[in-house]
C-alpha positions, 0 to 999 in steps of 0.5 A: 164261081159259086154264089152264096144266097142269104134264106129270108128267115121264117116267120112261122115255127114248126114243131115235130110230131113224135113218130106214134102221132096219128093223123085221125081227123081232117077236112077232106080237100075238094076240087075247089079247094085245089083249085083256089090254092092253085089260083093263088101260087105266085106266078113264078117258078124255076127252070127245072119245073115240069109244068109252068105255073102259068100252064097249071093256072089256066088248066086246074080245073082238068086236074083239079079232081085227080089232085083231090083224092091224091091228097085225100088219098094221102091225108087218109092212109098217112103215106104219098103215092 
C-alpha cells in the first residue's frame, strides 16, 4: 500500500543560471563556518543516513577542516570531487 506525501511549498525561488555563467568570486568557507552550520542542522535524519546528525554534531570539530577545502575546493574549480 503506497502513501502519498504532500511537499510543503517553498517560500524562496530560484532561478537557473545560464550553462556559460561563471562562478568568479566567493568568501572562502572556514572550519568555523562548517562548524556553525553544522551545529545548526535539525536534529533529525532518515534511516538510510550513513552518519547520524547526532554523531556529525558532537564530532565536526575533527571534520570540520576536511569538509573546508572540500567545499572551497568545489566553489574554486566549479566541480565536486
Amino acid at each position: 500500500m503506497s502513501q502519498e506525501y504532500e511537499l510543503p511549498l517553498l517560500t524562496q525561488t530560484f532561478t537557473s543560471a545560464p550553462v556559460s555563467r561563471v562562478l568568479r568570486l566567493f568568501s572562502a568557507v572556514t572550519p568555523a563556518d562548517v562548524v556553525a552550520f553544522v551545529r545548526a542542522l535539525r536534529d533529525k535524519q532518515c534511516a538510510s543516513d550513513p552518519l547520524p546528525t547526532w554523531l556529525l554534531k558532537k564530532r565536526v570539530g575533527i571534520i570540520a577542516p576536511f569538509l573546508c577545502q572540500l567545499f572551497n575546493w568545489s566553489l574554486e574549480h566549479g566541480s565536486v570531487l
